[in-house]
ROSE-538707 format. One record per residue (C-alpha): residue in one letter; x, y, z. Coordinates in steps of 0.2 Angstrom, whole numbers, padded with zeros to 4 digits, always signed. Example, Ala and Ser with C-alpha at 12.3 -4.5 7.8 and 13.67 -1.06 7.14 Angstrom:
A+0062-0022+0039/S+0068-0005+0036/
This chain:
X-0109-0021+0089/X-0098-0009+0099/X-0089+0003+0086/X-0074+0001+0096/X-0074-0017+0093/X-0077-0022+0077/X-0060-0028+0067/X-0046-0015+0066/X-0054-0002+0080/X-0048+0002+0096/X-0034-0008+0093/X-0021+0003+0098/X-0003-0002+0101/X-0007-0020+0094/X-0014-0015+0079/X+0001-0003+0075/X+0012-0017+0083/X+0009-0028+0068/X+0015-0016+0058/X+0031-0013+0065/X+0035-0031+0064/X+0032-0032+0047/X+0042-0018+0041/X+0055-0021+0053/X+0053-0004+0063/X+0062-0005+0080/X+0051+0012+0087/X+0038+0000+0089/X+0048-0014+0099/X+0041-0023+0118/X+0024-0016+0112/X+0009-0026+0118/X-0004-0033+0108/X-0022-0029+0111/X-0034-0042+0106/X-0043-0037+0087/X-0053-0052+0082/X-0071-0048+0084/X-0079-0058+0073/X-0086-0050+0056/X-0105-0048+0056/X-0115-0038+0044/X-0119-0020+0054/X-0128-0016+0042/X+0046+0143+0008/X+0062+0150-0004/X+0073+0136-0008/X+0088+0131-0023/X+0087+0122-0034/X+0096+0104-0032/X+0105+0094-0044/X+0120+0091-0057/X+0106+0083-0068/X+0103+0063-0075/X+0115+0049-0072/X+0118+0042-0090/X+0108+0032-0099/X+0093+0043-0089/X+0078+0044-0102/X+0064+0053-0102/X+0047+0046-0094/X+0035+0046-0111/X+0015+0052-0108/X+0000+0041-0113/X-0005+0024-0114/X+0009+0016-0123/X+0023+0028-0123/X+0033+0019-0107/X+0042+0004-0112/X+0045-0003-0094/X+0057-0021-0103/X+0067-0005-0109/X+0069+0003-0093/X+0072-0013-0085/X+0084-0017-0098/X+0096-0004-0089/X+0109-0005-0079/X+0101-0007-0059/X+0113-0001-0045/X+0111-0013-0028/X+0120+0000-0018/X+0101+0009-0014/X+0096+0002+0001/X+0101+0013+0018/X+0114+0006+0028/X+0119+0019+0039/X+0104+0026+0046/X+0112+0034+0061/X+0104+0042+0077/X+0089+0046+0077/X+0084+0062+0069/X+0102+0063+0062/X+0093+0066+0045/X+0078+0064+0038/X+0064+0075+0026/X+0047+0074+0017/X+0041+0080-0001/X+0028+0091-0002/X+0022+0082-0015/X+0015+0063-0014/X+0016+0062-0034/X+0022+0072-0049/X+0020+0071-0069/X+0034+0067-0076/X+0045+0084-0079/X+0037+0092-0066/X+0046+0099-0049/X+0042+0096-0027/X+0049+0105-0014/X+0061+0092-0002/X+0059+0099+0018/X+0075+0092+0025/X+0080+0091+0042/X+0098+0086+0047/X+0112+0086+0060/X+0124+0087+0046/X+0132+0101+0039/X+0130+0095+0021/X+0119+0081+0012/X+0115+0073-0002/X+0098+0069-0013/X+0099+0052-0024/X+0084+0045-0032/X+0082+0028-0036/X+0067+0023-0047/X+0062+0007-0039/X+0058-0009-0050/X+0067-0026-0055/X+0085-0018-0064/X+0091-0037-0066/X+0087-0040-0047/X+0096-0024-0043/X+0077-0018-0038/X+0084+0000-0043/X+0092+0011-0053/X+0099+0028-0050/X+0092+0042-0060/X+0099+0058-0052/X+0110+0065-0038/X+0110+0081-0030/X+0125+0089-0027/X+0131+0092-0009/X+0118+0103+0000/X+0118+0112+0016/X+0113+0104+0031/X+0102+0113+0044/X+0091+0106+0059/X+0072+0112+0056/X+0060+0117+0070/X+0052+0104+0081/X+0033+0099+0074/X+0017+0107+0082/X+0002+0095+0086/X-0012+0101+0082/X-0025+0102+0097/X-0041+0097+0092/X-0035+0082+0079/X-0018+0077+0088/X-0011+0079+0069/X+0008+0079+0069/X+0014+0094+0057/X+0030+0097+0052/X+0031+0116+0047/X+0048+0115+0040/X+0053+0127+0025/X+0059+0120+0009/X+0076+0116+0011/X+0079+0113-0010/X+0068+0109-0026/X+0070+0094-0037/X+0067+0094-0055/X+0060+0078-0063/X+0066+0084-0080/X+0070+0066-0089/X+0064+0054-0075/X+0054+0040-0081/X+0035+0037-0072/X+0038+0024-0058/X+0041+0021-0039/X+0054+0032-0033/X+0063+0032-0017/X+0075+0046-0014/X+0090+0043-0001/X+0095+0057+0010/X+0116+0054+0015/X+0121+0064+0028/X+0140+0071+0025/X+0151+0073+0040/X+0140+0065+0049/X+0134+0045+0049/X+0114+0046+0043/X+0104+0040+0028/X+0083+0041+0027/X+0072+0040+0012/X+0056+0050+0005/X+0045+0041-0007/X+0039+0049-0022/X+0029+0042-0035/X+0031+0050-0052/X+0015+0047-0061/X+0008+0041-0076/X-0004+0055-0086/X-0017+0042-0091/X-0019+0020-0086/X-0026+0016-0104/X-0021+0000-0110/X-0009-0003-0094/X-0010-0010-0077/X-0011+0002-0064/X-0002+0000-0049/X-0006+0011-0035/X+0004+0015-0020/X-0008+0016-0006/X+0000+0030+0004/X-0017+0037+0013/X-0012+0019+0023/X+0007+0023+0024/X+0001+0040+0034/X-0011+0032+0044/X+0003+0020+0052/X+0015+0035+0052/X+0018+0040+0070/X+0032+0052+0067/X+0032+0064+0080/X+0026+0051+0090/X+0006+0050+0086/X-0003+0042+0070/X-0021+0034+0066/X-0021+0022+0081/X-0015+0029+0095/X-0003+0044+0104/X+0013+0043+0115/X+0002+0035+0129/X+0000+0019+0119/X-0019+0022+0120/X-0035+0022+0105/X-0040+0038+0114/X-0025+0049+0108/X-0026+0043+0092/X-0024+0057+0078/X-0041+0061+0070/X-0033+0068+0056/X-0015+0066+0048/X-0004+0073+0035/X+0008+0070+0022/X+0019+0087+0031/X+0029+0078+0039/X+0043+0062+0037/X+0039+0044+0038/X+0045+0034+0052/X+0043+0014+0046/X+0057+0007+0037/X+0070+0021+0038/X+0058+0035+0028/X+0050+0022+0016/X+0032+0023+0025/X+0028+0004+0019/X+0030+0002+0001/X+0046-0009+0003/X+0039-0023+0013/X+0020-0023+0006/X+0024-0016-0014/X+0041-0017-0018/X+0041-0036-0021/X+0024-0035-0033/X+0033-0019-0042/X+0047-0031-0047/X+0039-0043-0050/X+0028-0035-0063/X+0041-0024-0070/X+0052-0039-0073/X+0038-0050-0085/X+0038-0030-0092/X+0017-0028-0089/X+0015-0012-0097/X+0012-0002-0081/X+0006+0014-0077/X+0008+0023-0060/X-0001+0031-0049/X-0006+0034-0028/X-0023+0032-0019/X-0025+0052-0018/X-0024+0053-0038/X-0038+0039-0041/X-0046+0050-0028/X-0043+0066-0038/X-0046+0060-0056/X-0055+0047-0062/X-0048+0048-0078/X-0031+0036-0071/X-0042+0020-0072/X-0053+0026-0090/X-0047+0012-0101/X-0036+0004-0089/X-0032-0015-0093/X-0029-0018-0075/X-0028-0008-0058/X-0018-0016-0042/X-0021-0015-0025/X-0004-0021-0015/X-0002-0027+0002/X-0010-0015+0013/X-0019-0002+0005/X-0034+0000+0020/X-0039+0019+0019/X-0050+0022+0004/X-0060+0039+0003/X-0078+0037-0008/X-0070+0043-0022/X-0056+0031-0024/X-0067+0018-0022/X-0081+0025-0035/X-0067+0026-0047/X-0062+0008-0044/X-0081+0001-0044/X-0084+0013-0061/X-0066+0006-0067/X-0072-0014-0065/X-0091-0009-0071/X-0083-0003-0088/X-0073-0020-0089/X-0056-0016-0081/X-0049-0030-0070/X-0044-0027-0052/X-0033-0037-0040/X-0033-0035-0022/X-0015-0041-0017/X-0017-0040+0002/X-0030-0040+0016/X-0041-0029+0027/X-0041-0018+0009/X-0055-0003+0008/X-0062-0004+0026/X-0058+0013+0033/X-0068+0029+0021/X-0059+0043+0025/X-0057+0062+0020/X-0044+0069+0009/X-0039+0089+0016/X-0028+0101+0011/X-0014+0106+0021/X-0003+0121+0021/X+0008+0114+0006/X-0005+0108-0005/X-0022+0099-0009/X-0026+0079-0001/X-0010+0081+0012/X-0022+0077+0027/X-0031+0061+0030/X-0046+0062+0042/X-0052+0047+0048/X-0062+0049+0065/X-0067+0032+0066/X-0079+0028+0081/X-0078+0049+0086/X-0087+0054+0068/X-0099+0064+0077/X-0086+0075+0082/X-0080+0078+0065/X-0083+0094+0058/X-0084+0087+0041/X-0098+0075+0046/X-0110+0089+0054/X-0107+0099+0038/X-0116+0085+0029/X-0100+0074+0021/X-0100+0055+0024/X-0093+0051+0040/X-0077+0044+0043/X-0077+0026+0048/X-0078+0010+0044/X-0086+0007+0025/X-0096-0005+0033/X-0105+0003+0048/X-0117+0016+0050/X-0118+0029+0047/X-0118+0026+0026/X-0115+0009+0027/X-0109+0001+0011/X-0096-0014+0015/X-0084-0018+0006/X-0087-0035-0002/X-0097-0027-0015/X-0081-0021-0022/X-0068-0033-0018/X-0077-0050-0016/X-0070-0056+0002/X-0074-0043+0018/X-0061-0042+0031/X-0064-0055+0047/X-0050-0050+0059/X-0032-0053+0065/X-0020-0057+0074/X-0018-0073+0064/X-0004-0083+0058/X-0007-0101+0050/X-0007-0111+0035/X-0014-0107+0019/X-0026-0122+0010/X-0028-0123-0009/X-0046-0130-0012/X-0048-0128-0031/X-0033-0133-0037/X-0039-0134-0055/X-0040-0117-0055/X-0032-0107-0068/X-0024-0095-0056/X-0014-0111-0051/X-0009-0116-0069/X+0011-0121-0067/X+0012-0123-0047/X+0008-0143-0046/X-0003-0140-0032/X-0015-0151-0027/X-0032-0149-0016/X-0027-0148+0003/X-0010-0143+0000/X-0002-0131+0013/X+0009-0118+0012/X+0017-0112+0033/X+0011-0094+0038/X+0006-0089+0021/X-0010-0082+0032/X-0010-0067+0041/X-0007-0056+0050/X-0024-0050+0045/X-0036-0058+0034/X-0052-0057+0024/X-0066-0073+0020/X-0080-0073+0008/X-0099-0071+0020/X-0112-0070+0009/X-0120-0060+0025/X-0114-0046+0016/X-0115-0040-0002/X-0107-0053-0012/X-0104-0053-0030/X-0110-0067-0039/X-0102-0079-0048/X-0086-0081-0036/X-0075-0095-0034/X-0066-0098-0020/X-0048-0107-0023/X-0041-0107-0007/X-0050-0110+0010/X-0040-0110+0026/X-0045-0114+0042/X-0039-0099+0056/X-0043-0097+0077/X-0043-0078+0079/X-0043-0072+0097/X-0049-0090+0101/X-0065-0088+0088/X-0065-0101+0071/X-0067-0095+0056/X-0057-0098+0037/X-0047-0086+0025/X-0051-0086+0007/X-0043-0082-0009/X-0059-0079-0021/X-0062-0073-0040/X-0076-0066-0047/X-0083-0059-0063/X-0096-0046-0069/X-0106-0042-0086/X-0093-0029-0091/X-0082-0043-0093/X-0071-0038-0079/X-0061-0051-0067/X-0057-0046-0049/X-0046-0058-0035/X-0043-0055-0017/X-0029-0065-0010/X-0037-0064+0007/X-0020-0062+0016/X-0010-0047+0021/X+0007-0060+0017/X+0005-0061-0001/X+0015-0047-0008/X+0029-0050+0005/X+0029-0068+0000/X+0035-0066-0016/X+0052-0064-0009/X+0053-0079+0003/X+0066-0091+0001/X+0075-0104+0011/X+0066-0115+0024/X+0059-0102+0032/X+0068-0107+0049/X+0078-0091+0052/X+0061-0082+0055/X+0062-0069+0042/X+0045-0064+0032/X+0036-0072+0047/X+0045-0089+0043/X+0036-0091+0024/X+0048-0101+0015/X+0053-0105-0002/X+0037-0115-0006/X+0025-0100-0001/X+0037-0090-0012/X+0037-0101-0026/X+0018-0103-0026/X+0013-0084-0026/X+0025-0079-0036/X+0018-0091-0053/X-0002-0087-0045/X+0003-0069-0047/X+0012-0072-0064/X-0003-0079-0071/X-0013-0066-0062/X-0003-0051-0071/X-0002-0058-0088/X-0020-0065-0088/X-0027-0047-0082/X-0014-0037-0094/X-0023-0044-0108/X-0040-0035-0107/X-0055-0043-0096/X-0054-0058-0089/X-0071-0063-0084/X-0072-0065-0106/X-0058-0079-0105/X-0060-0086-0089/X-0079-0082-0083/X-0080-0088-0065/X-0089-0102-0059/X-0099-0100-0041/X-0094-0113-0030/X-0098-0106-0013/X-0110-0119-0008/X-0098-0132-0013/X-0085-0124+0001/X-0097-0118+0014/X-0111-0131+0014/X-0129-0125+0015/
């Protein structure tokens, strides 16, 4: 099959389309889709120091396995107010942090840029706060304002660089582990944007892992007007080959993607308080030592760009009897490479796609950078997660099939029970084509046209001899379902409704809890009932 063709390539403006809509971004508005449902066949600087200190009642983030008491954290006063309100003119502020994740105690430079004369920093550690979904841990005081140089591209990737001195350092002194989003306010002049940072766990023993999957967020970036997909011109062909954490995020006012594809998973967990551990996809990458021990590790809504370290660590992970959830769709297709860049080690992503012979990386003799399931180096993902991605665009109803299911424990569903739009906007199916894990159930199996082509969407679960449990949802709208209410009819959250929300959030309930408690192929082995859905 043509490279260019398979799912998720050479999709250009409708593959980052989807995104937009998701996350709200009006960059990306009038932008026409380009079909992507192929179907799925085996292929075989000086700076100050920021800050007046903690709000009170900030405590200190504790190191190891069991020294973070997220019902204790969550126990404290949330502040709703965290959400940007007044983002004003484009550009009118907006910064990066030159460092994706920090221990707990350690500093990052901020790079700011701003039309304002003065600002401000606030940092909100992101989690459930009594539905709050934040509390404030420290504000800067006010900082001077200046607007940075324009970015460079680079000529031979098309990667978009900010080369912006460090406007001011942030200590993390007394910050708790977590999800962070910090607010930039513009003063004497109408702007707010944020920067996520994730201050990370030392160690996943005995917790659940949660991992941003911030190689993804940069891929979609197109800040400076190019990302993984395509350039100013719309088009696949001025795609950036390569791109890097030096630079702002333009989804979702600076927030990359985590609000609309991990934010809701994040409260949820951190309000049954599942003893978490944080981390990002670039430090699985760097040290496999995050997932040694862990009870669980969680893949959230979109969380596509994987290099071969991150999934070695995952596959080594489950083998020595970890659980792993995959809470999205189209999860560990692209292998890509982790750089540095000027600021520091893994700030560039490379991802060549269907040009990896151009990649210099590639003729020096590293893997190339496409598709985990096409040569050359195949190695598709179904071997790790269970399903394989089959395409999008799609949008329809999801099916229950195994009702009895212990997943489904507490929902009253029953077989042939639907749920509106809980499938899409991508999706993956289990095709025994390709390297399946064996036993795997399949509890939901729902019937899709993509691009005119049939085919079915399944949620599936399977278990290994290490003892380990591992779920796909199959859907990209799982995570962003667990905030649905209403009748759906205002459109919002691609019209799910108060019954999709109500149904993923007791499945992922039992999910959590169940996976929290050690391996879960010991308790709930699975049971093979592929032929039973597919016939044959």
């Amino acid at each position: 099959m043509d490279q260019e063709h398979i799912p998720g390539d050479g999709e250009g403006a409708g593959r980052r389309r989807f995104l937009a809509i998701a996350t709200g971004a009006a960059t990306a508005a009038g932008l026409g889709a380009v079909a992507g449902c192929a179907g799925g066949t085996p292929d075989g600087a000086a700076g100050t120091t920021a800050g007046k200190g903690p709000t009170p009642g900030a405590t200190a983030g504790q190191g190891g396995p069991a020294g973070f008491d997220v019902k204790a954290e969550n126990a404290k006063p949330g502040h709703a107010d965290w959400h940007v309100t007044k983002a004003g003119p484009a550009r009118a502020i907006e910064g990066f942090a030159d460092k994706v994740s920090v221990l707990p105690g350690e500093s990052f430079g901020l790079h700011v840029s701003t039309t304002a004369p003065r600002f401000t920093v606030s940092a909100y550690r992101m989690g459930w706060y009594g539905g709050a979904r934040a509390r404030l841990v420290w504000r800067s005081e006010a900082l001077p304002g200046v607007r940075q140089p324009e970015h460079t591209v680079d000529s031979a990737t098309r990667m978009v660089r900010a080369r912006w001195p460090r406007t001011t350092t942030v200590d993390t002194k007394d910050w708790p582990e977590g999800c962070y989003l910090l607010r930039l306010d513009a003063q004497g002049g109408e702007g707010q944007r944020f920067v996520p940072v994730t201050v990370r766990s030392a160690a996943g023993a005995g917790r659940t892992v949660v991992v941003n999957a911030v190689a993804t967020w940069q891929a979609y970036n197109r800040w400076g007007g190019y990302g993984s997909y395509d350039g100013p011109t719309g088009g696949y062909a001025t795609r950036s080959l390569a791109v890097t954490f030096d630079r702002p995020y333009e989804y979702d006012d600076g927030a990359g993607l985590f609000l609309v594809y991990e934010a809701p998973l994040l409260a949820l967990a951190e309000r049954l308080g599942i003893p978490l551990a944080y981390a990002t996809t670039t430090d699985v990458a760097r040290e496999k030592r995050l997932l040694e021990g862990a009870a669980a590790v969680l893949s959230l809504g979109h969380d596509e760009y994987w290099s071969p370290e991150q999934r070695a660590h995952f596959t080594a992970a489950r083998d020595a009897g970890t659980n792993i959830a995959i809470l999205g769709a189209n999860c560990c297709f692209r292998r890509i490479r982790l750089e540095p860049s000027d600021l520091g080690p893994d700030r560039t992503v490379v991802c060549y796609k269907s040009a990896y012979d151009q990649d210099p990386g590639f003729k020096r003799g590293q893997p190339a950078t496409v598709d985990f399931r096409s040569a050359p180096g195949a190695d598709p993902e179904s071997s790790l997660l269970g399903v394989i991605y089959d395409g999008y665009p799609v949008d329809a109803p999801y099916v229950v099939t195994h009702p009895d299911h212990w997943l489904f424990e507490g929902t009253g569903v029953k077989a042939g029970d639907r749920f509106a739009h809980l499938v899409g906007v991508e999706y993956d199916k289990v095709d025994t084509g390709f390297p399946t894990p064996r036993p795997i159930e399949i509890l939901a199996h729902s019937p899709v046209v993509c691009e005119g082509r049939p085919s079915h969407q399944d949620t599936a679960y399977y278990t290994t001899p290490s003892g380990a449990g591992v779920f796909a949802t199959g859907t990209m709208r799982w995570v962003e379902a667990l905030d649905a209410s209403g009748d759906g009819r205002s459109g919002s959250r691609h019209g799910l409704d108060a019954k999709a929300g109500a149904l993923t959030t007791r499945v992922t309930e039992n999910l959590l809890r169940a996976f929290a408690a050690g391996p879960a192929g010991r308790t709930h082995p699975a049971q093979d009932n592929v032929k039973a859905v597919y016939g044959g």
